[in-house]
Every structure is written in structure tokens, then in C-alpha cells.
ZAMI-942399 format. One record per residue (C-alpha): y, z, x; residue in one letter. Coordinates in steps of 0.5 Angstrom, whole numbers, padded with zeros to 4 digits, always signed. Example, Ala and Ser with C-alpha at 12.3 -4.5 7.8 and 13.67 -1.06 7.14 Angstrom:
% ZAMI-942399
-0009+0016+0025a -0002+0014+0027s 
//
This chain:
% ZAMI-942399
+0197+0159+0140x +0198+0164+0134x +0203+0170+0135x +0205+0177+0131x +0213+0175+0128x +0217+0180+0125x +0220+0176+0120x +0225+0182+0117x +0227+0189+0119x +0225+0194+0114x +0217+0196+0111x +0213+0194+0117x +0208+0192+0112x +0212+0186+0109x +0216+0184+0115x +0210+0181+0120x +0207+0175+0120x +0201+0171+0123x +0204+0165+0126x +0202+0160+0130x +0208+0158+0136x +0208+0153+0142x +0205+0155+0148x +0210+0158+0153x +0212+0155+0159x +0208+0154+0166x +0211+0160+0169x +0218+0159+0174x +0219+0162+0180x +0218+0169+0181x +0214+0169+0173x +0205+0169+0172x +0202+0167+0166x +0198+0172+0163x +0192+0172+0157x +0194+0179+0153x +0188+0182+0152x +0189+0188+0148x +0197+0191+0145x +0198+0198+0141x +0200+0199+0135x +0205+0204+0136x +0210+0208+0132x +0216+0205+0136x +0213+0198+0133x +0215+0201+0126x +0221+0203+0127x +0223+0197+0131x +0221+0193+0126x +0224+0198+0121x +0231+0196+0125x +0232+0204+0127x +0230+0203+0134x +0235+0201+0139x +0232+0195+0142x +0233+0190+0136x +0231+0182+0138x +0234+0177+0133x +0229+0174+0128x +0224+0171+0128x +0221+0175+0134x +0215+0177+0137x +0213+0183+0136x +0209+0189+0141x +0212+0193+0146x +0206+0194+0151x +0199+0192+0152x +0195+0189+0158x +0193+0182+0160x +0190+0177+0165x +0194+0173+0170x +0192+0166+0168x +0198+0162+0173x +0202+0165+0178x +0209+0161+0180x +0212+0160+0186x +0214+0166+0191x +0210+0171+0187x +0206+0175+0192x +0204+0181+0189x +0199+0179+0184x +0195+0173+0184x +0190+0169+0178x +0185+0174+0176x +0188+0180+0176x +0189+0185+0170x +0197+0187+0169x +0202+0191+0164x +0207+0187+0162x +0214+0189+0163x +0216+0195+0157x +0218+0191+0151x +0216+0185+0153x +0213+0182+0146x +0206+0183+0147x +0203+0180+0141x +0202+0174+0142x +0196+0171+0146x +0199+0168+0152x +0207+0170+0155x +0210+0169+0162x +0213+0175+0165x +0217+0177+0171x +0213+0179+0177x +0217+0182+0180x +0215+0190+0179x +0208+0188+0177x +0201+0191+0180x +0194+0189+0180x +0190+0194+0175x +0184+0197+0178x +0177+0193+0176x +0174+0199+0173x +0179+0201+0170x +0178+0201+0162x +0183+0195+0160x +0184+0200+0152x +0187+0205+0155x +0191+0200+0161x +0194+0197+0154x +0197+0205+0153x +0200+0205+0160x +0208+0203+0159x +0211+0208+0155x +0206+0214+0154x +0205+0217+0161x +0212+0215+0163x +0215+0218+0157x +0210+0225+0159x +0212+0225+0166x +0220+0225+0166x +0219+0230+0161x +0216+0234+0166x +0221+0232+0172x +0228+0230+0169x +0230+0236+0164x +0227+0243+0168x +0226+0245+0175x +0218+0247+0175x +0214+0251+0179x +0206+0251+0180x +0203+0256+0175x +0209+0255+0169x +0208+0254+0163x +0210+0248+0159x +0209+0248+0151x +0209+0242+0146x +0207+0240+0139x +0205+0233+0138x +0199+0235+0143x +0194+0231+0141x +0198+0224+0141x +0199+0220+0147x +0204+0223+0150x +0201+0229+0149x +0196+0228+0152x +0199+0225+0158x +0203+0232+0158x +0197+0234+0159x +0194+0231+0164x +0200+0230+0169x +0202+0237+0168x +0194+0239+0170x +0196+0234+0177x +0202+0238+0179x +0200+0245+0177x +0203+0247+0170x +0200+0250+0165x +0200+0248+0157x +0201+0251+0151x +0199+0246+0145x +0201+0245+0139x +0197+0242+0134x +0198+0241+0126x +0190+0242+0124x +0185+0247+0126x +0180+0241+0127x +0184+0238+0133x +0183+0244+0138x +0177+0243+0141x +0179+0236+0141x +0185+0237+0146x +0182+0242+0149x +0176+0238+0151x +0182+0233+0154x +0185+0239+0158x +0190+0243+0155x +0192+0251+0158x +0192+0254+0151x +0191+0250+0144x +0194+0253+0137x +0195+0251+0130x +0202+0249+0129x +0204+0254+0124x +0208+0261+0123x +0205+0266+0128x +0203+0261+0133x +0210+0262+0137x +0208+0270+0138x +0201+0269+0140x +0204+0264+0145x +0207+0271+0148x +0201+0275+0149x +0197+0269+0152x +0202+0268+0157x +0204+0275+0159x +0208+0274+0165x +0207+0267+0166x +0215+0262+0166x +0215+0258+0159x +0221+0254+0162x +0220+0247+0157x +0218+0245+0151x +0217+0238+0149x +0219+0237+0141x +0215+0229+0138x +0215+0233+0131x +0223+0236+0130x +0225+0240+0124x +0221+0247+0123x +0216+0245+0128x +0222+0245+0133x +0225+0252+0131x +0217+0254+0133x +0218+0251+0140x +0225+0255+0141x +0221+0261+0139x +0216+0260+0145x +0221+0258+0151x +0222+0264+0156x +0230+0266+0156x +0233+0260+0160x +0228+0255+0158x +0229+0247+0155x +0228+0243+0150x +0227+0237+0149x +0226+0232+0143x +0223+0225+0145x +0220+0223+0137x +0221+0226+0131x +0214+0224+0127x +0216+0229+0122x +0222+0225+0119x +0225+0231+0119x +0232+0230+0122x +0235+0237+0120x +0237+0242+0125x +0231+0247+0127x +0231+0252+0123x +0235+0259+0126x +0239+0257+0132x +0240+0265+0134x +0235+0264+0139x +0240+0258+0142x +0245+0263+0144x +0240+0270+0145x +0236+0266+0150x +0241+0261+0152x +0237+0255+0151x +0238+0248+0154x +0237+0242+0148x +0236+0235+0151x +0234+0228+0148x +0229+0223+0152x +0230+0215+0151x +0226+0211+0157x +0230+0206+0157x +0236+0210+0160x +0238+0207+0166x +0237+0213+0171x +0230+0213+0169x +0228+0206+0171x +0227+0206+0179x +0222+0212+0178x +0218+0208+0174x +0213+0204+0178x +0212+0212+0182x +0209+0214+0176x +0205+0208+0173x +0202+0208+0180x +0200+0216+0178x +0198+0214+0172x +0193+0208+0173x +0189+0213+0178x +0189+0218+0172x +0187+0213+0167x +0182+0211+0172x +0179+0218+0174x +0178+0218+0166x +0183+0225+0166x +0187+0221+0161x +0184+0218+0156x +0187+0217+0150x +0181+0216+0143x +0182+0209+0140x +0181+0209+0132x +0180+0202+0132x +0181+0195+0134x +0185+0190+0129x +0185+0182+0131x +0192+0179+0130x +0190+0177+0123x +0188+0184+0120x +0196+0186+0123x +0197+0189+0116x +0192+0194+0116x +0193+0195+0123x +0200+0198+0121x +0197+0202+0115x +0191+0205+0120x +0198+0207+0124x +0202+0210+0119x +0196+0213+0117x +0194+0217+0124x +0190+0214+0130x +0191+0210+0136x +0191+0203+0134x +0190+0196+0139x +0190+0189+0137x +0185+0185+0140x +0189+0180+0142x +0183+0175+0146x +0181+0176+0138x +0185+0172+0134x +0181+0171+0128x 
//
């Protein structure tokens, strides 16, 4: 069957191959055998494959840290799911490839209506948005929450699950042209990422709380979101897409707001038991449609270079595994 490796860590653009690898297993007790459907390109791929990342496989390696597929076989004592049903691997499965066993362990049937594209999104984006909003502030119905990055999948999310637990949103974004677009998913207040845009935060909130703030950007762009917190505020950074790792800006208003500074990885092991709560939170608003994240395009395995390119570029990117030529 063919597989995406990682042959080398460094340039994501030279490291990946197209390879055809023995078929897995019939699956053993508590596993399935799954079909992969469709699994992102996403920035944390990159960095894996760039070796910056703190999940490093020896290589060669199966590359993907999520996607979507269908349950092909199931082993013994697995009673959660059954043959047919749609599932989301667990997070760093290695996904692309087209057929993999799993542990069924914490695996749900996916909802039939739901749109399998934006099922393959579900493992890291919206569990990333919704511990930012539960694990580093104390929120209440009608505070404000401010993020840059607003128009990404964890932005996105943000704004959808801050929506169903009655917080409002503050958005950041880097071009005039991606207002109306994440207003039309939803967001409070939409700005341009720029000089002013922190003092027009303060006259549109008025007396309204800004207790969070959610930094993908780093660099000046975090100083910008310091500014925008009420005093006793949080930050916290989850991605640094800037490349910019230097200390945001002036950091008077640290000490004069008495601002709190976090960094998020999922991975940590106080965050894992939440996980299937939120997934389930997550599934309902993907099928409702109040999460949606656009699809650039959809790349088959054997376009994987261009699929990486399209990424680095900007846009969410799929691989359509099912299709492998």
C-alpha cells in the first residue's frame, strides 16, 4: 500500500517520500483496521518534519498527525465502534498512509452527516482552542477573549467554542480582505493586525473584561495582544507562525497590568483525560456547521511536495488519502 515517509529531518520539501510499505496487521484485541480518508497538511507536520518539534519518530517514518478514516475490521473486545463507522485516529498516529491499525480504546462513531474534511481537522485544532479558553483564565459569560491568528483553525475554533460558552471575541487579523471572512464565521470584533488596532480594542469593549489573550503569531504581534488585555489579564502563546521568537516588545506593560505569561503543548499529561469531553463538543459544532474551517485544496499522496508548498504558502491543505494516484 503506499505511504507518505519522512526520510530525513530538515526541508519538508526534500525529506518526503512516496513509498509503497506492507499492509498492517489484522488488528489484535482492542485495535480496528481503518481506511484513511482525507489527513491535513498542517504546520506542526512541518516542524516535525523540520525536527523542531517535540514528537521526533525514528526514520524512516510515516508522516500525518491526524486525519479521518473508516473502520475496515475490528479486533476482539472491541465494543465502541464496529465495521462502517467513520473515526479519528489517535493524535500522532502517522496518518498518511492508506490503511493503519489503531487502538480503539477512546475512539467514537463519527456523525454520518457530518462533513469527513472537516472531521480530518478534529484532533488538534479544537482541543488546542478549548484548553486555551478552560485551562489558563477564569471566564465568565460576557468576557472578552483576544487572539491573532484569527483566521486559522485554532482561530477559528476559538471562536466557535468561546460562541457556545458565552464569550465574546476580539480578532486579529494580518490582511484588510480577512475581516468580512472571519466575521462571517463569527467573531465579536475583527481587526487588522497592526499599530492602532489595540486602542481601538479599548473603545469597543468599553467596560467589557479582556481576560485572555491567545498569541499563534509571537514577536510584535504578541506585544500588540499584551496591550489589549485588561490589567490581570493572561497570555498565552500556542504557535509562533511569525518565526519570530524574540521577547514581545516592551514589556512595561508586564509589570504595570500585572500580566500573566503561559505557553500551551496538548500533549501534557494534565490535559489528556479532558480530551474526549471536548471531541465530543467539537463533533457537534463541526456538524452544526458553526466550525468550519475552508479547504484550500486537496492533494492525492502523490502530489505531497506541492501539498507541503501550498501549506508553507498559506491555506488548509488535505491529502486525499483514498486517492493515491
Amino acid at each position: 500500500m503506499k505511504a507518505i515517509q519522512i526520510t530525513a529531518y530538515g526541508n519538508p520539501l526534500e525529506g518526503l517520500e512516496v513509498v509503497d510499505i506492507a499492509e498492517p496487521p489484522p488488528p489484535g484485541p482492542g485495535e480496528v483496521l481503518i481506511s484513511v480518508e482525507f489527513a491535513p497538511v498542517n504546520h506542526n507536520d512541518l516542524l516535525l518534519i523540520g525536527g523542531k518539534f517535540p514528537v521526533h519518530p525514528e526514520l524512516p517514518s510515516v508522516g500525518g498527525n491526524e486525519g479521518v478514516g473508516v473502520v475496515l475490521q475490528v479486533g476482539s473486545g472491541v465494543e465502541n465502534v464496529k465495521e462502517g463507522d467513520r473515526v479519528t485516529p489517535p493524535l500522532y498516529s502517522f496518518t498518511w498512509r492508506e490503511r493503519m491499525v489503531i487502538p480503539a480504546k477512546d475512539l467514537v462513531p463519527l456523525p454520518k452527516d457530518a462533513d469527513p474534511q472537516q472531521l480530518s481537522m478534529l484532533r488538534i485544532n479544537p482541543p488546542t482552542a478549548a484548553l486555551l479558553l478552560s485551562e489558563f483564565a477564569d471566564l465568565k459569560p460576557g468576557d472578552w477573549v483576544v487572539q491573532n491568528c484569527a483566521n486559522s483553525g485554532v482561530g477559528r475554533a476559538v471562536i466557535a467554542i468561546a460562541k457556545g460558552r458565552g464569550f465574546k471575541t476580539v480578532n486579529f487579523v494580518r490582511r484588510q480582505e480577512q475581516v468580512a471572512e472571519v466575521e462571517a464565521a463569527g467573531g465579536d470584533l475583527v481587526l487588522v493586525d497592526e499599530g492602532d488596532a489595540t486602542e481601538k480594542v479599548a473603545g469597543l469593549v468599553g467596560d467589557g473584561r479582556v481576560l485572555l489573550a491567545l498569541d499563534g503569531i509571537s514577536g510584535n504581534a504578541t506585544a500588540r495582544l499584551i496591550s489589549a488585555l485588561s490589567t490581570g489579564g493572561t497570555l498565552v502563546n500556542y504557535a509562533q507562525m511569525s518565526g519570530d521568537m524574540s521577547a514581545p516588545g516592551d514589556l512595561r506593560p508586564l509589570m504595570r497590568k500585572s500580566i500573566t505569561l503561559h505557553n500551551f503543548y496538548q500533549a501534557r499529561k494534565e490535559f489528556l483525560p479532558k480530551i474526549p469531553e471536548i471531541l465530543r463538543e467539537s463533533i457537534e459544532l463541526i456538524r452544526t456547521g458553526k466550525l468550519h474551517v475552508p479547504v484550500a485544496a486537496i492533494y492525492p499522496m502523490s502530489s505531497i511536495k506541492e501539498a507541503v508548498a501550498h501549506t508553507q504558502r498559506g491555506g488548509k491543505v488535505l491529502l486525499g488519502i483514498a486517492d493515491t494516484h
